[in-house]
C-alpha positions in Angstrom: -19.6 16.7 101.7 -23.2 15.7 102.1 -25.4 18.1 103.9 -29.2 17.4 104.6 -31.6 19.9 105.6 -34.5 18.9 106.9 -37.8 21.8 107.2 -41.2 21.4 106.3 -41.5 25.0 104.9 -38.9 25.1 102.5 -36.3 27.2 103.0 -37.3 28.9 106.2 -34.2 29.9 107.7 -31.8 28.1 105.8 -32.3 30.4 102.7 -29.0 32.6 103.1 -27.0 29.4 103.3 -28.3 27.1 100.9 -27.7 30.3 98.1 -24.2 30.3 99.7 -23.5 26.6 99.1 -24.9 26.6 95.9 -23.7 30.0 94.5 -20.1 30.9 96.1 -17.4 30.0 94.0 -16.2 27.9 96.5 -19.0 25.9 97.5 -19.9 24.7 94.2 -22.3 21.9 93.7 -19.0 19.7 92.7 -17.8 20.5 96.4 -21.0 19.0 98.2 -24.5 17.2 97.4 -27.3 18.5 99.5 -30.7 17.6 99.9 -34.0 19.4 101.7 -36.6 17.5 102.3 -39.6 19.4 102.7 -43.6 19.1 102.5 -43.9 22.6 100.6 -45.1 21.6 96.9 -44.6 22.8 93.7 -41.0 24.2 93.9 -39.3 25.3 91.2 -35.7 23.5 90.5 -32.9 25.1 92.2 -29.1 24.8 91.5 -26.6 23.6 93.2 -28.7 21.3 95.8 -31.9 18.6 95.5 -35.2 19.0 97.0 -36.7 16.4 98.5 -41.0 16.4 99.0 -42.1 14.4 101.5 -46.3 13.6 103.0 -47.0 12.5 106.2 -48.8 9.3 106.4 -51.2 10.3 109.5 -52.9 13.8 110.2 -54.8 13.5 113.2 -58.4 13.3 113.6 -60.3 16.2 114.2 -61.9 15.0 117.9 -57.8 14.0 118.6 -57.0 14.3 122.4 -56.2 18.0 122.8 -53.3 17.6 124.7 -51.7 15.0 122.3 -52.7 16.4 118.8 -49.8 18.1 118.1 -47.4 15.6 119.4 -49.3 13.2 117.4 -48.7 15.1 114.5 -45.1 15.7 115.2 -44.5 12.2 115.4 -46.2 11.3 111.9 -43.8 14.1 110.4 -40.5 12.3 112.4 -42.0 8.9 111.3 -42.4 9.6 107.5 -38.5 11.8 107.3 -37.2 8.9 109.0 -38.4 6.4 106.1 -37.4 9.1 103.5 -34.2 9.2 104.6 -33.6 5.3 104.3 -34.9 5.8 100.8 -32.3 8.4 100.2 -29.6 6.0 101.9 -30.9 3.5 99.3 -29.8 5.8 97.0 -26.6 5.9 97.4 -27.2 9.1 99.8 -25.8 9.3 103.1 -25.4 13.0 104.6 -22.0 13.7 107.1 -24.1 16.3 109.0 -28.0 17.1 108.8 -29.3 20.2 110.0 -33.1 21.0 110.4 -35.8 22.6 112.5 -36.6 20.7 116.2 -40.3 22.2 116.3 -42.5 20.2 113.7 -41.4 16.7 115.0 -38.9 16.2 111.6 -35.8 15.7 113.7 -37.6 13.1 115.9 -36.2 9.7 114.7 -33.2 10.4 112.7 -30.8 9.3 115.1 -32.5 5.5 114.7 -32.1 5.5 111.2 -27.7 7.3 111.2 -27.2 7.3 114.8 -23.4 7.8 113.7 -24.3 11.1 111.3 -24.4 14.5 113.9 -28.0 16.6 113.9 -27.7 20.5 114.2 -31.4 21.5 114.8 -32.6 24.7 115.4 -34.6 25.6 118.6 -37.1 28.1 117.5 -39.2 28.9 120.4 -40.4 27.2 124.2 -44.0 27.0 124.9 -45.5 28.7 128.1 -48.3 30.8 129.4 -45.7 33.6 130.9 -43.4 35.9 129.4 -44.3 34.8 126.3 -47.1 35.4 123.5 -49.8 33.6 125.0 -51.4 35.1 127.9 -49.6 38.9 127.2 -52.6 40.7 125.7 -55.7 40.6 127.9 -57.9 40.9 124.6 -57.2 37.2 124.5 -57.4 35.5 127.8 -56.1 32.5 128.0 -58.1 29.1 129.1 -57.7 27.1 131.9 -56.2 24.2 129.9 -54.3 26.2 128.1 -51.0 26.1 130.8 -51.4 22.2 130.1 -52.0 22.6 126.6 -48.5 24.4 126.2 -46.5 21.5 128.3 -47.7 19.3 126.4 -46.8 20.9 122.8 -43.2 21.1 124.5 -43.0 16.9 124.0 -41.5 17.5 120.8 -38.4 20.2 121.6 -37.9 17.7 125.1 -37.3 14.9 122.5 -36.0 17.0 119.7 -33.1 18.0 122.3 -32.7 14.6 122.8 -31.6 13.5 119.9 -29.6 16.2 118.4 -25.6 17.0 118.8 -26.2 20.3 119.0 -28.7 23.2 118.7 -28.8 27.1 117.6 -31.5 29.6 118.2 -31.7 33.1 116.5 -31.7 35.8 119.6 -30.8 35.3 123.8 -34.4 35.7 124.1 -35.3 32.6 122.8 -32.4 31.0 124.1 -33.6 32.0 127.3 -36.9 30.2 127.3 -35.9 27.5 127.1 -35.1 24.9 130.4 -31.7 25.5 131.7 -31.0 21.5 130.8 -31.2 22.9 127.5 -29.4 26.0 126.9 -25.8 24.5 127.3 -26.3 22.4 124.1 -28.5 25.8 122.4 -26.1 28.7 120.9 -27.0 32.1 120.1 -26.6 32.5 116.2 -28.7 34.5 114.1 -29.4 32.8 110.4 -28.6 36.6 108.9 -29.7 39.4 106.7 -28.6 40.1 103.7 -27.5 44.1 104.1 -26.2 43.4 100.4 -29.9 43.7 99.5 -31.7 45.5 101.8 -30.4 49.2 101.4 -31.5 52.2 101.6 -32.8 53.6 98.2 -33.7 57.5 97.7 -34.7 57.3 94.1 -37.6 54.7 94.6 -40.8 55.1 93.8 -43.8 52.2 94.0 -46.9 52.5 91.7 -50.7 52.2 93.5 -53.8 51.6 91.8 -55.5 53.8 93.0 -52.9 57.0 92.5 -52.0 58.1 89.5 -48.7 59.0 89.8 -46.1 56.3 91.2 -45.1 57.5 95.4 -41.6 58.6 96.2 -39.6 59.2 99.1 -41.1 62.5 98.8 -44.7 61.6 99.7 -45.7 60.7 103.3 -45.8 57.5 103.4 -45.7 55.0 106.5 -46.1 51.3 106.1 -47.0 47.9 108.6 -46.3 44.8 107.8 -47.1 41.1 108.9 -46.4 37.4 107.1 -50.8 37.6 108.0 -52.7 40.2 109.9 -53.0 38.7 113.3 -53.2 39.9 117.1 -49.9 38.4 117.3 -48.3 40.5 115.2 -50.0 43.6 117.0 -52.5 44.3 113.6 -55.8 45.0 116.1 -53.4 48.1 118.1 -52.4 49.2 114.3 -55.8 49.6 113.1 -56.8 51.3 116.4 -54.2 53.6 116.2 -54.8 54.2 112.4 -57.8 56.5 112.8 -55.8 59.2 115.2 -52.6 58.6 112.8 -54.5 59.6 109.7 -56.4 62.7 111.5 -53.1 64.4 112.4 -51.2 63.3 109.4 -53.6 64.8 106.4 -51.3 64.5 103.7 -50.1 60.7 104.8 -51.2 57.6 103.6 -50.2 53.9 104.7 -49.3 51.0 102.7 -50.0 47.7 104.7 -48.3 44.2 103.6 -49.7 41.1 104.8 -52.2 38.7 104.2 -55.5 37.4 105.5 -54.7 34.0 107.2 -53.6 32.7 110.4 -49.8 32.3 111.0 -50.0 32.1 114.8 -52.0 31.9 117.6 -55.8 31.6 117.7 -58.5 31.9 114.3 -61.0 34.6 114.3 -65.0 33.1 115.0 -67.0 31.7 112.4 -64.4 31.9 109.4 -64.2 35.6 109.3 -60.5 37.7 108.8 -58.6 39.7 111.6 -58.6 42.3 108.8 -62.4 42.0 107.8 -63.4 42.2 111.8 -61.0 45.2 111.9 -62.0 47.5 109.0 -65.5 46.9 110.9 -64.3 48.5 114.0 -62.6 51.4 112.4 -64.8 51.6 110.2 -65.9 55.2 109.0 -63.3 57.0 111.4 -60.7 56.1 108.3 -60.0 58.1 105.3 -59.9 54.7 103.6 -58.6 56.7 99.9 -55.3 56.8 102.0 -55.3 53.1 102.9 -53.7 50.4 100.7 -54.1 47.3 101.1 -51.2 45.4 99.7 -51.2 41.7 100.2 -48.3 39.6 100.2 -45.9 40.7 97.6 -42.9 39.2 95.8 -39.5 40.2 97.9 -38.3 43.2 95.4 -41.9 44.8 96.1 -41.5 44.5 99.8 -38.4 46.1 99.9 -39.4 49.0 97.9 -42.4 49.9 100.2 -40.0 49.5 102.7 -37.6 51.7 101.0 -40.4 54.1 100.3 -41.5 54.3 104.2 -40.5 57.5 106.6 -42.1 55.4 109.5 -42.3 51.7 109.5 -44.3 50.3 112.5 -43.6 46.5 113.9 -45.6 45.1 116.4 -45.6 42.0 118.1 -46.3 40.0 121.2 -43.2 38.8 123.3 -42.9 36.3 120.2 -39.9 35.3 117.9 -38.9 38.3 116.2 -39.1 38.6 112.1 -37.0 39.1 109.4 -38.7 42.4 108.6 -37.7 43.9 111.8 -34.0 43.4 111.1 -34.2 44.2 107.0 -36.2 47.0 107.7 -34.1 48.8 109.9 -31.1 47.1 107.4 -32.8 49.5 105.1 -32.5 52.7 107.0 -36.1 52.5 108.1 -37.3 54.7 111.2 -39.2 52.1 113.0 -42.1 52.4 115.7 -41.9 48.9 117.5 -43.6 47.1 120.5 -41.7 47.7 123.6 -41.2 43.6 124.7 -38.0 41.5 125.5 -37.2 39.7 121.8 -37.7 43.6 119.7 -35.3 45.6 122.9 -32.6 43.1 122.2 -32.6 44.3 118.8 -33.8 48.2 119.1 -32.3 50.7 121.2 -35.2 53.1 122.3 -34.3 56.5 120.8 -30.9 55.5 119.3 -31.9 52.7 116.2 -35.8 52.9 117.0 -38.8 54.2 118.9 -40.1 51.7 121.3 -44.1 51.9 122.6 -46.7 49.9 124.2 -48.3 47.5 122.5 -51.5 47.7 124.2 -51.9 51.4 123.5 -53.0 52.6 120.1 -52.8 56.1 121.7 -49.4 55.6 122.5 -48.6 53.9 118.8 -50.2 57.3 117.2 -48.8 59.3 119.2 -45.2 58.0 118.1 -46.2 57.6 114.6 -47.3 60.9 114.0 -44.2 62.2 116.0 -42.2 60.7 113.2 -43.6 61.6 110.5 -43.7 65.3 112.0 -40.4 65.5 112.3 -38.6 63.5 109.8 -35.5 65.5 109.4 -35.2 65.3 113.2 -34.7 61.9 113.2 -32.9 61.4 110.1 -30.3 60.1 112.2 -31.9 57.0 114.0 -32.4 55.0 110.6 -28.5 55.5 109.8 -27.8 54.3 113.4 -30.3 51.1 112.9 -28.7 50.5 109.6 -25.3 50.2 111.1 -26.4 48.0 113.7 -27.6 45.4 112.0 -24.9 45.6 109.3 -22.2 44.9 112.8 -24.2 42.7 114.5 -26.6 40.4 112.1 -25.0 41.3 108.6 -25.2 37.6 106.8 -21.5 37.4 105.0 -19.7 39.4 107.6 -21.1 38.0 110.6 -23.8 35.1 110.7 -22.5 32.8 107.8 -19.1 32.6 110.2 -21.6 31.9 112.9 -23.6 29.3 111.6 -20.1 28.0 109.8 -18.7 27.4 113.5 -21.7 25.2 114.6 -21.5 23.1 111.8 -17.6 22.7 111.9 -17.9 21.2 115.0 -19.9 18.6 114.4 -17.9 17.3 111.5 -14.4 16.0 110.6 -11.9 18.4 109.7 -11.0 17.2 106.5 -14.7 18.7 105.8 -14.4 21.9 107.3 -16.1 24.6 105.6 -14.7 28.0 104.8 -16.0 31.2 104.3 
């Protein structure tokens, strides 16, 4: 079978699969030729399937009409996949399903190049100023444009809709955003996490530069983590709460992953870094020895600080949830998370985690600090999150059959895949 995948940030959530098609005994290369095209550069080869690069042809200009920019960008992405995929069909290439992501405008136009080939796209997340990320945190009040600003960045999932066969989101939450016109065609399956991987380990340990002997499970440790340290991703009520965290806790120390840029929402003024404007604020109220400062780390690194970790805090905005939430608690992590719609249809308060108020850094402390006070007493909570995610979101057992469904039904029998 041919199989396309189309996402500009190679391999996003197609990662699981695309190691399933090209590793599983059988789902061989021989069995299928797949293609990604992406814009992400400088990829390394990888077996089993062909990665395509593609450049848009237009970028808008910087004094672009506010309220079109990002459909005008959407549609130089649509416009230049469209003309790669007539390359590839020059080729010799013609996929029997393609599958890609609806938000970045790729998906647009594929229909006029195979309107006979079937289009899986995944629905990531509606745009609006309620219920949502924008508008949640009265730190960052939104603009009077902005409600028109978010209508109009919904052009391309209106369109995107339009022109696939079907569509899959990760959670209900983000199903659920989405117009009712659109949820009929939109189903509920998560891409997976590998529980394979992301265990719980008792014997690791993580070396720091600045202490000389490696951590274990037997130091204190708690950890945050973020793709970049943003508002979004709750890193100003972190740092708040860190001062009160490290007061009571003595002996702790925090390991933070993450790095400096933007991933969502607005920039920081004139150039500077959420976590530069931060350690400002904090300043000297922080035993900064017992702060570490991480970065973003290969994957094995991450999952030993999370590994190492008596108390892992996630917080976001009513946003799309990550990966980290889920592998975390995969990993038997005790997790303090934001109390919002997308993280409670994941954590039970109490039972697989400890829900709190975003807005509070009090209230994060307090929680933290609870935790790590009491570890034995809630040795049971990270057992309890582990087996959750194994039943409900576990990649081989669960999602791949998932995501297998969707695509079965868009194709002919005689192609049917098989876990």
């Amino acid at each position: 079978m041919n199989i396309l995948f189309i996402h500009q940030n190679y391999p996003a959530q197609y990662k699981h699969i695309l190691n399933w098609l090209a590793t599983d005994p059988g789902q061989l290369a021989e069995n299928h030729r797949i293609v990604f095209l992406t814009q992400k550069r400088d990829l390394p080869k990888s077996p089993g399937y062909h990665i395509v690069r593609y450049k848009p042809d237009h970028i808008p200009a910087t004094d672009a009409y506010r309220y079109s920019a990002d459909f005008e960008k959407c549609c130089a992405n649509g416009a230049k996949v469209a003309d790669m995929c007539r390359n590839l069909e020059g080729q010799g290439f013609k996929p029997h399903i393609i599958i890609g992501h609806s938000g970045w405008g790729e998906m647009l136009f594929l229909k006029e190049v195979w309107p006979d080939v079937p289009v899986l796209s995944y629905f990531e997340y509606f745009y609006g100023v309620k219920g949502g990320a924008v508008g949640f945190d009265p730190e960052f009040p939104i603009s009077d444009v902005m409600p028109f600003i978010m209508s109009a960045r919904n052009g391309t999932n209106y369109l995107s809709h339009a022109a696939c066969d079907l569509g899959q989101t990760a959670t209900r939450w983000q199903k659920n955003r989405y117009p009712k016109s659109f949820q009929q065609k939109i189903k509920v399956i998560h891409e997976g996490i590998r529980t394979d991987l992301c265990v719980p380990n008792p014997e690791v340990s993580v070396n720091l530069g600045r202490v000389a002997e490696p951590v274990t499970r037997n130091d204190e440790v708690f950890t945050y983590m973020a793709r970049n340290l943003e508002p979004v991703r709750g890193y100003h009520s972190f740092m708040r709460a860190l001062p009160a965290i490290l007061d009571a806790r003595p002996n702790a120390r925090v390991l933070i992953l993450g790095g400096k840029d933007v991933s969502y929402g607005r920039a920081p003024p004139d150039g500077q870094s959420y976590r530069g404007m931060l350690e400002k604020e904090v300043g000297d109220k922080i035993d900064w020895d017992r702060v570490h400062f991480l970065g973003l780390v290969p994957y094995e690194i991450y999952l030993n600080v999370i590994q190492l970790s008596r108390c892992h805090i996630f917080l976001t905005v009513p946003f799309v949830p990550s990966w980290s939430l889920m592998e975390s608690m995969s990993m038997q992590a005790t997790i303090v998370a934001s109390d919002v719609a997308p993280v409670r249809e994941i954590i039970t308060d109490e039972k697989t985690g400890f829900l709190v108020d975003f807005l509070s850094p009090d209230g994060i402390a307090a929680k933290v600090v609870d935790v790590l006070a009491h570890r034995d007493n809630y040795a049971e909570i990270g057992k309890a999150a582990r087996a959750h995610i194994v039943a409900k979101y576990d990649f081989h057992k669960v999602a791949l059959k998932g995501n297998l469904r969707l695509i079965n039904k868009l194709i002919p029998k005689r192609l049917h895949l098989a876990p």
